[in-house]
N, CA, C and O atoms as a Tinker XYZ file with bonds, in Angstrom:
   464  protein
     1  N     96.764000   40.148000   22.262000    73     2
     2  CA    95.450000   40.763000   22.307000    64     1     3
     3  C     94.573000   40.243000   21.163000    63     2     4     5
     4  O     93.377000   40.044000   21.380000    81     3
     5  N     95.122000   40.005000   19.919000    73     3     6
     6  CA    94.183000   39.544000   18.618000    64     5     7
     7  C     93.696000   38.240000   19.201000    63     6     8     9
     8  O     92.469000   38.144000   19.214000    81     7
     9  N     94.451000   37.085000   19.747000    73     7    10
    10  CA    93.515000   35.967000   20.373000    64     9    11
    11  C     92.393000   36.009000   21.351000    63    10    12    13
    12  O     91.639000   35.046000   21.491000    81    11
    13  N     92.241000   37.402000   22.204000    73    11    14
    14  CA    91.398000   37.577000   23.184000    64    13    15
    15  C     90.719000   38.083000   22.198000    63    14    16    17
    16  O     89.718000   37.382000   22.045000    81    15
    17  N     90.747000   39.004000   21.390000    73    15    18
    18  CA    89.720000   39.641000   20.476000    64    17    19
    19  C     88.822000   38.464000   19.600000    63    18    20    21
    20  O     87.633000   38.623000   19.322000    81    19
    21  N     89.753000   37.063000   19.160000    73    19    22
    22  CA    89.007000   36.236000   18.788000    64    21    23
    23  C     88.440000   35.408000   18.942000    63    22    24    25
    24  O     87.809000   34.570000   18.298000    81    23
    25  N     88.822000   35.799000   20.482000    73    23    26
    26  CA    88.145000   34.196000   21.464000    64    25    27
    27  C     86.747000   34.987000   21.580000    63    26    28    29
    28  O     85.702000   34.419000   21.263000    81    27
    29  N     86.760000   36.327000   22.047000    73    27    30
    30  CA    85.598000   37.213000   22.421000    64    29    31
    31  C     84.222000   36.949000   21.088000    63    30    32    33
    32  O     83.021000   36.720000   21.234000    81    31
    33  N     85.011000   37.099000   19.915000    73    31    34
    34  CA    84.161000   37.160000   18.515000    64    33    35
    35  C     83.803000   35.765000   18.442000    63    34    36    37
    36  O     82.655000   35.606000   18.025000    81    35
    37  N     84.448000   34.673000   18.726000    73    35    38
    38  CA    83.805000   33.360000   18.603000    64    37    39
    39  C     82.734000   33.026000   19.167000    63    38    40    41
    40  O     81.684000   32.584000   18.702000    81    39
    41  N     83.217000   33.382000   20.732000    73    39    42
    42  CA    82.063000   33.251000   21.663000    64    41    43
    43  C     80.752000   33.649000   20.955000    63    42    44    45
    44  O     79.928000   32.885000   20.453000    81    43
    45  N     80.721000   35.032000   21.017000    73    43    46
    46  CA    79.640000   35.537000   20.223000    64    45    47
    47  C     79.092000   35.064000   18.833000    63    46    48    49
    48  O     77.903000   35.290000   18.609000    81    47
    49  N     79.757000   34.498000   17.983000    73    47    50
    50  CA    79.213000   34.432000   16.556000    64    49    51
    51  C     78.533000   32.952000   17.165000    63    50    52    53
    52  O     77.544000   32.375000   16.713000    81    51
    53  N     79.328000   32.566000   18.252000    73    51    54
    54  CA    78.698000   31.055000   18.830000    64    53    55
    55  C     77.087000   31.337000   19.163000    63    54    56    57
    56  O     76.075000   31.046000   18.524000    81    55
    57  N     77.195000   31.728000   19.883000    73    55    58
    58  CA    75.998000   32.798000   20.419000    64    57    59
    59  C     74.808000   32.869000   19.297000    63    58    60    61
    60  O     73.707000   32.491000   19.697000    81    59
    61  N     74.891000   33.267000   18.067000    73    59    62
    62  CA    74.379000   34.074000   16.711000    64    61    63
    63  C     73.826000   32.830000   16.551000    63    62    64    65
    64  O     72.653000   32.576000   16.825000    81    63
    65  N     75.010000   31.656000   15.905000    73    63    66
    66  CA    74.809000   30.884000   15.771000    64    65    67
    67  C     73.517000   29.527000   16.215000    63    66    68    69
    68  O     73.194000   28.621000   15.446000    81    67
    69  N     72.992000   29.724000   17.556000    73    67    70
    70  CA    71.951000   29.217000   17.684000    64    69    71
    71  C     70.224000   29.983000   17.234000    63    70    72    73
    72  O     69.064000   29.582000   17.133000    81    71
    73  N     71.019000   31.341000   17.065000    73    71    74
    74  CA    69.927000   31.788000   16.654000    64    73    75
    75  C     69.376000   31.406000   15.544000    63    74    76    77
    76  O     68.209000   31.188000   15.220000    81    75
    77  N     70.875000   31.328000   14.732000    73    75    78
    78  CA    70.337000   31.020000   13.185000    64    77    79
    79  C     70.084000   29.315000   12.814000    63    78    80    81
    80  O     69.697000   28.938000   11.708000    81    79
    81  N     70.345000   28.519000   13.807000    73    79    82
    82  CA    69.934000   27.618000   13.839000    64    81    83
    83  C     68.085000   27.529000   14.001000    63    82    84    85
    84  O     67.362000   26.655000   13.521000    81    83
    85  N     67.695000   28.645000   14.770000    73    83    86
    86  CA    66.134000   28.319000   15.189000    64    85    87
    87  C     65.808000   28.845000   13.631000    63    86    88    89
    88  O     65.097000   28.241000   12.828000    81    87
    89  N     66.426000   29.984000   13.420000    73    87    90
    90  CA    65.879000   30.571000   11.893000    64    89    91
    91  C     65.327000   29.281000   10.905000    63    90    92    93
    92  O     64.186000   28.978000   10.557000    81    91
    93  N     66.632000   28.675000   10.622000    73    91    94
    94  CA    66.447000   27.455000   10.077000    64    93    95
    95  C     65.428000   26.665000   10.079000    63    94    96    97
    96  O     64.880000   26.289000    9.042000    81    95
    97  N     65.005000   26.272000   11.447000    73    95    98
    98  CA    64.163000   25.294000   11.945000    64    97    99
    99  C     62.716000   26.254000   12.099000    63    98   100   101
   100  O     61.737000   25.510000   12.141000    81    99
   101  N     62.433000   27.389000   12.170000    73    99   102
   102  CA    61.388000   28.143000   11.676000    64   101   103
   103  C     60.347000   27.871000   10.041000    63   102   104   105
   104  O     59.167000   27.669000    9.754000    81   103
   105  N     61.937000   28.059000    9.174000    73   103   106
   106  CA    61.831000   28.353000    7.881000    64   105   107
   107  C     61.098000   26.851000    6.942000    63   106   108   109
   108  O     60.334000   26.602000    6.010000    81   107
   109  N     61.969000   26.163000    7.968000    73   107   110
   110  CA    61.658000   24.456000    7.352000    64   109   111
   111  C     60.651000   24.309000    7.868000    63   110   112   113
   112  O     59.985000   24.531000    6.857000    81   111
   113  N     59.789000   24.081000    8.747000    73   111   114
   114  CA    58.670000   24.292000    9.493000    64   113   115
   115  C     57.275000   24.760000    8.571000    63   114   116   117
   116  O     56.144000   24.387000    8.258000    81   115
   117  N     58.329000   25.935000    8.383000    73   115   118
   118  CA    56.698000   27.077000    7.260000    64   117   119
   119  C     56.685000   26.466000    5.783000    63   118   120   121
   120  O     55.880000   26.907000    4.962000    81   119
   121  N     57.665000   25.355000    5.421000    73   119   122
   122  CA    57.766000   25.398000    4.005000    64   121   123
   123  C     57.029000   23.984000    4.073000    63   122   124   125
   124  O     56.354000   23.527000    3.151000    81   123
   125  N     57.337000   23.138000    5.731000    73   123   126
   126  CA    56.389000   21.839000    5.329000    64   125   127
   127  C     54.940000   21.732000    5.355000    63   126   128   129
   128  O     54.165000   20.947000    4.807000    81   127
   129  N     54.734000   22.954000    6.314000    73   127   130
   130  CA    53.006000   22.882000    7.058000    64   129   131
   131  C     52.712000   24.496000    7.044000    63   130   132   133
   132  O     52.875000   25.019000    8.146000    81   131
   133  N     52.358000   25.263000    6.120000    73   131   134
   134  CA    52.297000   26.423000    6.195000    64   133   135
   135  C     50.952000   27.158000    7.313000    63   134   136   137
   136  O     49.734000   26.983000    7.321000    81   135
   137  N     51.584000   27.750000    7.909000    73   135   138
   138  CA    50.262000   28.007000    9.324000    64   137   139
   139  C     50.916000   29.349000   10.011000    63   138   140   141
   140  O     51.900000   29.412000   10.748000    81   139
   141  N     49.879000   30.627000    9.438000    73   139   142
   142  CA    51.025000   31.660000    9.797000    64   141   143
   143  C     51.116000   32.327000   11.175000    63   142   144   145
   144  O     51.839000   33.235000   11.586000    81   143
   145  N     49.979000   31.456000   11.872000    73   143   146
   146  CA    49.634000   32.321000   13.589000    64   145   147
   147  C     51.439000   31.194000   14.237000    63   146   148   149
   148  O     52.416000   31.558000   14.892000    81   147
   149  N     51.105000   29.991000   13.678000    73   147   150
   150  CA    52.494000   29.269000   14.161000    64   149   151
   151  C     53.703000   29.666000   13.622000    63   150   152   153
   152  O     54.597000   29.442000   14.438000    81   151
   153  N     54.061000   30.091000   12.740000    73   151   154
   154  CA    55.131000   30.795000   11.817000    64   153   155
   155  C     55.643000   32.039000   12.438000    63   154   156   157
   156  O     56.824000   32.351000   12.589000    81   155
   157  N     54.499000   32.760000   12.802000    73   155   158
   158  CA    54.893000   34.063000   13.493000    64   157   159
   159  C     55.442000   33.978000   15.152000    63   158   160   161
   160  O     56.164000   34.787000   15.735000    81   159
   161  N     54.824000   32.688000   15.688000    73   159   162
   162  CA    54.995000   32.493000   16.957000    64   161   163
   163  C     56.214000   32.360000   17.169000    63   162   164   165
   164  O     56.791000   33.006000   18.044000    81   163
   165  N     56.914000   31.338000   16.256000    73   163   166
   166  CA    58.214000   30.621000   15.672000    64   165   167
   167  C     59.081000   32.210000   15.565000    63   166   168   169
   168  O     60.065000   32.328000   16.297000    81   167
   169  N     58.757000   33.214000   14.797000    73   167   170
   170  CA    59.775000   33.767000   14.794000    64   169   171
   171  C     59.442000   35.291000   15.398000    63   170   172   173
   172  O     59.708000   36.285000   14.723000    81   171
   173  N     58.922000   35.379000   16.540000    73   171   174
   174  CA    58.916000   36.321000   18.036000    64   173   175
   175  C     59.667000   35.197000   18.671000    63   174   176   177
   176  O     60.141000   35.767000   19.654000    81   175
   177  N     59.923000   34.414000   18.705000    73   175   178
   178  CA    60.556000   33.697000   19.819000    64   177   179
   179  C     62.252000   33.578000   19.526000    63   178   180   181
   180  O     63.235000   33.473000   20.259000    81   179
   181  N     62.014000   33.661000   17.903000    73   179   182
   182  CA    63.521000   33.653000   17.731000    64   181   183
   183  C     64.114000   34.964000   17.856000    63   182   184   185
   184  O     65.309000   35.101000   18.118000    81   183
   185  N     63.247000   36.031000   17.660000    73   183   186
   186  CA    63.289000   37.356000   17.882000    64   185   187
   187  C     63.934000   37.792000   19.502000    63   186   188   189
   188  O     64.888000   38.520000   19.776000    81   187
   189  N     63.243000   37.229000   20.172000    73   187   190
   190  CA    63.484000   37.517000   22.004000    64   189   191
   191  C     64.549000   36.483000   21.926000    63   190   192   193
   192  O     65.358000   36.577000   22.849000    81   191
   193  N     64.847000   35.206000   20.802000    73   191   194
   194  CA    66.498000   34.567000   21.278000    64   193   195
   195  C     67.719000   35.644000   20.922000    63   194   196   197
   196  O     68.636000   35.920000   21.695000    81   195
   197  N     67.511000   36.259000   19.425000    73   195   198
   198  CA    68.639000   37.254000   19.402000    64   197   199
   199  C     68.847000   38.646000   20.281000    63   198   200   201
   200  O     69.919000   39.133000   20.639000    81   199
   201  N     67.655000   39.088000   20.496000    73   199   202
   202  CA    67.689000   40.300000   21.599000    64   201   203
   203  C     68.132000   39.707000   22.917000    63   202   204   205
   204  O     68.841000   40.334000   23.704000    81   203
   205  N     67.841000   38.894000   23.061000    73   203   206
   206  CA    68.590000   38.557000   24.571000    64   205   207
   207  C     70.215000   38.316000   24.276000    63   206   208   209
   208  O     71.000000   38.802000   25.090000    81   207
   209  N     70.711000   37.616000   23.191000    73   207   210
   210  CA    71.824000   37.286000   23.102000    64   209   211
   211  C     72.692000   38.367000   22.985000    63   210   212   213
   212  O     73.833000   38.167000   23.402000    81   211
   213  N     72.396000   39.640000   22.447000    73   211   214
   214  CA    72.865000   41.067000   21.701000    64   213   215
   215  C     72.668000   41.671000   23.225000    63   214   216   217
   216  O     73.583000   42.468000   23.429000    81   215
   217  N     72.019000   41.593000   24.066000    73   215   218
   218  CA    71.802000   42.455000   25.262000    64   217   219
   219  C     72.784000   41.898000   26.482000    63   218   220   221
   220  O     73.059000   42.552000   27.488000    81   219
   221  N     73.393000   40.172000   26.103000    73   219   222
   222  CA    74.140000   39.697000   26.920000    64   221   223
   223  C     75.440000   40.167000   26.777000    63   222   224   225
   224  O     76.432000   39.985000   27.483000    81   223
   225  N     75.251000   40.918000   25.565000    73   223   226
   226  CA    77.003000   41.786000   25.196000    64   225   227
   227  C     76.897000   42.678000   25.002000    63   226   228   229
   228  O     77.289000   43.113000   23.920000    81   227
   229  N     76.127000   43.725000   26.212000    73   227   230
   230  CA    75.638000   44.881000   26.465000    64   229   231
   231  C     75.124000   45.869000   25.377000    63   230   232   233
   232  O     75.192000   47.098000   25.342000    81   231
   233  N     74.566000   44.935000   24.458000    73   231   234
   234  CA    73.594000   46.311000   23.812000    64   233   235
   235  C     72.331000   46.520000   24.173000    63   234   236   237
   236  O     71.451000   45.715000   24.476000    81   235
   237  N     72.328000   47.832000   24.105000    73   235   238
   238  CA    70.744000   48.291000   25.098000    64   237   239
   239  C     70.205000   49.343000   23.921000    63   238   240   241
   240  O     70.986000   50.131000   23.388000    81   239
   241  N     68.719000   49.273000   23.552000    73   239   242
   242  CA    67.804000   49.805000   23.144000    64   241   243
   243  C     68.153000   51.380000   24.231000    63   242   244   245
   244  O     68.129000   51.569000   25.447000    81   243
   245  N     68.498000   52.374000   22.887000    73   243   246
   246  CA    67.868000   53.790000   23.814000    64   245   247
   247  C     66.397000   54.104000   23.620000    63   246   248   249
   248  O     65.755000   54.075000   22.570000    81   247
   249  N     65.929000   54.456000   25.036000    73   247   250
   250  CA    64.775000   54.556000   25.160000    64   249   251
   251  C     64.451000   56.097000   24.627000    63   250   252   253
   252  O     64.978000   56.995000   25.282000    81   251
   253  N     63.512000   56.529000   23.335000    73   251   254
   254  CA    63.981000   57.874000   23.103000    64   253   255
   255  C     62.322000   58.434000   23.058000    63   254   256   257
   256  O     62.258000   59.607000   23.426000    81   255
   257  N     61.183000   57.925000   22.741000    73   255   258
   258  CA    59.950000   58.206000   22.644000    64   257   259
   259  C     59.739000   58.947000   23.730000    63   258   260   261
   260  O     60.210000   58.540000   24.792000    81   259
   261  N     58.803000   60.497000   23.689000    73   259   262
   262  CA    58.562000   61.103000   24.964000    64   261   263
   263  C     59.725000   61.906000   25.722000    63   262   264   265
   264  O     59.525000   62.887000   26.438000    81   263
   265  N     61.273000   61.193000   25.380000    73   263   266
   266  CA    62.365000   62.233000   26.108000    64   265   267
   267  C     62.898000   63.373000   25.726000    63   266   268   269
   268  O     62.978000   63.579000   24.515000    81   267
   269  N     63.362000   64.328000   26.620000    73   267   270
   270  CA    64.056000   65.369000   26.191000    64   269   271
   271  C     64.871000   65.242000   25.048000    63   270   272   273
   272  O     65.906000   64.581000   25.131000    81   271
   273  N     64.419000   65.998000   23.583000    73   271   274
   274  CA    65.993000   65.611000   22.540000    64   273   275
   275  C     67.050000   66.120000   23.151000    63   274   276   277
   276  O     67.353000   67.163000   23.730000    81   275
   277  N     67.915000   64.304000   22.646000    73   275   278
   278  CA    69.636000   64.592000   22.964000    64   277   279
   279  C     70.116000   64.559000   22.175000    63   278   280   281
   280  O     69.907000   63.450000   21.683000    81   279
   281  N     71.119000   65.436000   21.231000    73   279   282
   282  CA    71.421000   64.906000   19.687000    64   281   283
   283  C     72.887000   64.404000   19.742000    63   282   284   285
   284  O     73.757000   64.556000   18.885000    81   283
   285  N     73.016000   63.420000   21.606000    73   283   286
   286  CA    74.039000   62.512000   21.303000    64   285   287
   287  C     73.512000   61.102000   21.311000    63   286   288   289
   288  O     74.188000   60.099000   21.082000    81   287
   289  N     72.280000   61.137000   21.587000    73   287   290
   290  CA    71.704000   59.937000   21.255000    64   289   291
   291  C     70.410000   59.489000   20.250000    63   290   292   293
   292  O     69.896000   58.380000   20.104000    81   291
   293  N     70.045000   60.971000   19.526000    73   291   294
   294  CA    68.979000   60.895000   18.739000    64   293   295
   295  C     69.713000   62.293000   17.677000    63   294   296   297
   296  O     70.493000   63.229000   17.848000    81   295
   297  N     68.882000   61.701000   16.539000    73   295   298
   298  CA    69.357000   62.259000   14.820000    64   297   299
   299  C     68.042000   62.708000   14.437000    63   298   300   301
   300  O     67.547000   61.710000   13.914000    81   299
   301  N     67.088000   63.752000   14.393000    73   299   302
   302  CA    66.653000   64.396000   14.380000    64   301   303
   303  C     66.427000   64.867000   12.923000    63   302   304   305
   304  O     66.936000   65.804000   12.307000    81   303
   305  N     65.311000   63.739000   12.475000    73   303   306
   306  CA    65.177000   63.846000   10.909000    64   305   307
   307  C     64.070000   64.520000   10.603000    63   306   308   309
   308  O     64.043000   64.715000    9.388000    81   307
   309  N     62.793000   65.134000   11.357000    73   307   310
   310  CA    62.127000   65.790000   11.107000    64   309   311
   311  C     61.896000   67.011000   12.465000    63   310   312   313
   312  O     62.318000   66.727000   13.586000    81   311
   313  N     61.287000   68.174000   12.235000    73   311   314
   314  CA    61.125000   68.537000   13.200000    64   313   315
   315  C     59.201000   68.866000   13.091000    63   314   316   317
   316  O     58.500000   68.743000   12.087000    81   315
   317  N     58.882000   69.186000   14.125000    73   315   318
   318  CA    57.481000   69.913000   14.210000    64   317   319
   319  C     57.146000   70.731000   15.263000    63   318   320   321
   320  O     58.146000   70.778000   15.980000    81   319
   321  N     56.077000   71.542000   15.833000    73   319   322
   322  CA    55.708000   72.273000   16.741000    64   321   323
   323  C     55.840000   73.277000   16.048000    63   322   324   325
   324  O     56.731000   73.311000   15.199000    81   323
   325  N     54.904000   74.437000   16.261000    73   323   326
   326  CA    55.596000   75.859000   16.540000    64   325   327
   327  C     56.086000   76.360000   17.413000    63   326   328   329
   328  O     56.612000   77.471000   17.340000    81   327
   329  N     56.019000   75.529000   18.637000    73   327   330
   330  CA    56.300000   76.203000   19.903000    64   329   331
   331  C     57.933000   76.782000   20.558000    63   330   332   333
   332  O     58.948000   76.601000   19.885000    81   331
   333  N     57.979000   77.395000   21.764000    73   331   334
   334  CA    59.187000   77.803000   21.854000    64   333   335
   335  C     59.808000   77.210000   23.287000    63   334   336   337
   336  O     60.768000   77.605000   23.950000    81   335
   337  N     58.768000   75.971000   23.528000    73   335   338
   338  CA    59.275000   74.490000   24.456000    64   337   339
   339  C     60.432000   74.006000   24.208000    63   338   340   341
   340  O     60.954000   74.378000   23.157000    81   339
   341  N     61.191000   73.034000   25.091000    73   339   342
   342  CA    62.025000   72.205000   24.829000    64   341   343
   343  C     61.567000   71.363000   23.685000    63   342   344   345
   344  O     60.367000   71.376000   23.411000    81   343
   345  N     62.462000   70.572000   22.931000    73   343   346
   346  CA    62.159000   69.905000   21.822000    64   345   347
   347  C     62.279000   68.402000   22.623000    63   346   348   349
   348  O     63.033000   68.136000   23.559000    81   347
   349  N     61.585000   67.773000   22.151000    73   347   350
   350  CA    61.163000   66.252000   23.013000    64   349   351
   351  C     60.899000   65.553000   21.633000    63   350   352   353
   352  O     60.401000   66.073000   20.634000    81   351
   353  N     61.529000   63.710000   21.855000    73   351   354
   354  CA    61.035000   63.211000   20.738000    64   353   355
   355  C     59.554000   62.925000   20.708000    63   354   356   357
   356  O     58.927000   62.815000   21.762000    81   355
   357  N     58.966000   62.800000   19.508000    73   355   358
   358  CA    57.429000   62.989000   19.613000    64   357   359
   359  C     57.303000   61.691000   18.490000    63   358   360   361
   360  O     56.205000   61.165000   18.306000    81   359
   361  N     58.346000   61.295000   17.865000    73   359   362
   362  CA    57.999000   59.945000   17.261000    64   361   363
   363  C     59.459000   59.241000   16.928000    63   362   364   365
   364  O     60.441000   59.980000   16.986000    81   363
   365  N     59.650000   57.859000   16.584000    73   363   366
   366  CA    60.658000   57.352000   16.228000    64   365   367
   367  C     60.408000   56.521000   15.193000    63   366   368   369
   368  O     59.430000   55.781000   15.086000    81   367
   369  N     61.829000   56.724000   13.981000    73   367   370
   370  CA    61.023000   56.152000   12.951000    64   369   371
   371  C     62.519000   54.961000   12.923000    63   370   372   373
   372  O     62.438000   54.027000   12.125000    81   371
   373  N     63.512000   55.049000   13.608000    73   371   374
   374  CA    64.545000   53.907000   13.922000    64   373   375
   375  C     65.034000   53.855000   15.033000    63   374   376   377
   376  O     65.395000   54.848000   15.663000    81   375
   377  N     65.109000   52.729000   15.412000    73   375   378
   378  CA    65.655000   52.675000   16.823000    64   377   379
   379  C     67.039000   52.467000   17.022000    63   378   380   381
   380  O     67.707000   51.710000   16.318000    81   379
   381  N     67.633000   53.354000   18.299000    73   379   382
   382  CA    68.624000   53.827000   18.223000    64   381   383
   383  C     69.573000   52.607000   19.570000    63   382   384   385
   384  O     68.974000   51.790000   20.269000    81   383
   385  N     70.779000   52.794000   19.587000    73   383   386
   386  CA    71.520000   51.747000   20.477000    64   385   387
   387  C     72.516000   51.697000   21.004000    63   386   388   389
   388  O     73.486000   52.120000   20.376000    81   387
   389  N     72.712000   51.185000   22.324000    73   387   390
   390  CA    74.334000   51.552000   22.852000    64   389   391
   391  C     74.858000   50.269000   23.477000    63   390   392   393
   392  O     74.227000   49.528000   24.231000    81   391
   393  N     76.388000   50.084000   22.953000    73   391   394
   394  CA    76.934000   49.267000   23.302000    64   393   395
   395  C     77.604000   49.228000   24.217000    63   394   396   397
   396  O     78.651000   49.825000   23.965000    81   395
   397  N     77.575000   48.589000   25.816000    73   395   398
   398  CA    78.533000   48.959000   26.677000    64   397   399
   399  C     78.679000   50.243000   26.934000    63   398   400   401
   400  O     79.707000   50.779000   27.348000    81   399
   401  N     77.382000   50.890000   26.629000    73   399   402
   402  CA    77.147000   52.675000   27.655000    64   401   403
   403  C     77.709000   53.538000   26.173000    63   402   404   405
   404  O     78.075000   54.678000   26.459000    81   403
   405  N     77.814000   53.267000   24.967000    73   403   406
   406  CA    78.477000   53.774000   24.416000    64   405   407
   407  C     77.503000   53.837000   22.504000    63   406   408   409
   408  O     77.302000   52.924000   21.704000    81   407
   409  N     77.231000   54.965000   22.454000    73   407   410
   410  CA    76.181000   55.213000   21.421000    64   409   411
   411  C     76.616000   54.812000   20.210000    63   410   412   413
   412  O     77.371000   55.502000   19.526000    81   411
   413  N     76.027000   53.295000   19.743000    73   411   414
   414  CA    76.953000   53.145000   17.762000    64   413   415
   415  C     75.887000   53.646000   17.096000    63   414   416   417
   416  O     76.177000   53.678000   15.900000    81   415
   417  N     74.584000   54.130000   17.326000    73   415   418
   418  CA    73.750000   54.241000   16.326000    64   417   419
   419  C     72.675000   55.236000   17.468000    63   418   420   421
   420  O     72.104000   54.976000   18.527000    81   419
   421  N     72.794000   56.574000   16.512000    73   419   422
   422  CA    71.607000   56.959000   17.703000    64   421   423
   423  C     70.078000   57.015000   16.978000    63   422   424   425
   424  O     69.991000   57.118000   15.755000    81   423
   425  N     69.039000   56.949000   17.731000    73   423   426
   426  CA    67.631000   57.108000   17.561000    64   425   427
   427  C     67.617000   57.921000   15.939000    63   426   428   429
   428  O     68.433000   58.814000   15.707000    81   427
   429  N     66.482000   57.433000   14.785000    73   427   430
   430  CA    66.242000   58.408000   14.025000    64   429   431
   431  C     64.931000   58.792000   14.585000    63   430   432   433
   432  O     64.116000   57.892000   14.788000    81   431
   433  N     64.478000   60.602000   14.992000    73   431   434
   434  CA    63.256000   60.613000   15.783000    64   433   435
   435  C     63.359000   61.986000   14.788000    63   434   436   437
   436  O     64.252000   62.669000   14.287000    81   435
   437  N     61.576000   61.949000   14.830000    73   435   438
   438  CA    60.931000   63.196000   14.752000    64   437   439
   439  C     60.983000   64.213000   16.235000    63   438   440   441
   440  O     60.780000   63.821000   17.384000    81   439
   441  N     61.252000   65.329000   15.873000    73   439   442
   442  CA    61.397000   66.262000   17.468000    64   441   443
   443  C     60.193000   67.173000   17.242000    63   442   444   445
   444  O     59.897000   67.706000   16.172000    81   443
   445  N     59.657000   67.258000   18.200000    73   443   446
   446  CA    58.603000   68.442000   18.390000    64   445   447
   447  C     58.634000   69.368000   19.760000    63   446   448   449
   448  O     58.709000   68.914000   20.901000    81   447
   449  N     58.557000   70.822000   19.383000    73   447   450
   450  CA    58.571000   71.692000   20.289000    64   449   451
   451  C     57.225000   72.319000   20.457000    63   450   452   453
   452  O     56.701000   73.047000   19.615000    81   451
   453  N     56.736000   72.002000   21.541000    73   451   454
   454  CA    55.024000   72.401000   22.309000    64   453   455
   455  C     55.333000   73.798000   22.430000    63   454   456   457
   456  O     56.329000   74.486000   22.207000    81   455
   457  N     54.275000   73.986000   22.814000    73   455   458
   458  CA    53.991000   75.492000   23.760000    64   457   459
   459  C     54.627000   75.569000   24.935000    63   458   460   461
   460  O     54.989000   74.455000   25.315000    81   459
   461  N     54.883000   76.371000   25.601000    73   459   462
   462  CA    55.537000   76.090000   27.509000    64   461   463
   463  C     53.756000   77.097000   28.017000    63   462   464
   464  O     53.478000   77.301000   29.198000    81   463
């Protein structure tokens, strides 16, 4: 099983690995010709290379803005409302994530309870 576990981790750090290759080629880029509308372009793109790569090994963004609080997927660092509503997140100040259906980090959200 430790060789499947390290064939699995290679793959992936393989994976990383081109990302941090664009990093590279970003960084050298901004240090020869400094131009920051191109700099930034350079790194949203490397941005959507690691989110795609992290999402190809099922991690998924929980979607928590606007939903019913769940406090198995959101941590509930402030509260507000006076009301005696369901509590719904009403802001997010970290975004929360699941790997393979499975929560390693949940949402840090402000919760607010409305009026009903």
């Amino acid at each position: 099983q430790g060789r499947l576990v390290d064939a699995e981790l290679q793959r992936f750090v393989q994976g990383l690995l081109e990302v941090l290759d664009e990093f590279d080629l970003a960084l050298m880029a901004g240090e020869r010709q400094p131009d920051f509308v191109a700099f930034r372009k350079g790194v949203v793109l490397v941005y959507a290379q690691l989110g795609q790569t992290l999402r190809s090994e099922g991690l998924e963004r929980i979607q928590a803005e606007g939903k019913a609080f769940d406090p198995n997927e959101h941590e509930a660092l402030m509260q507000t409302g006076e009301g005696d509503g369901e509590p719904h997140v009403a802001e997010v100040f970290r975004q929360g994530y699941t790997l393979r259906g499975t929560v390693i980090r949940p949402a840090s959200v402000r919760v607010e309870r409305t009026r009903d």
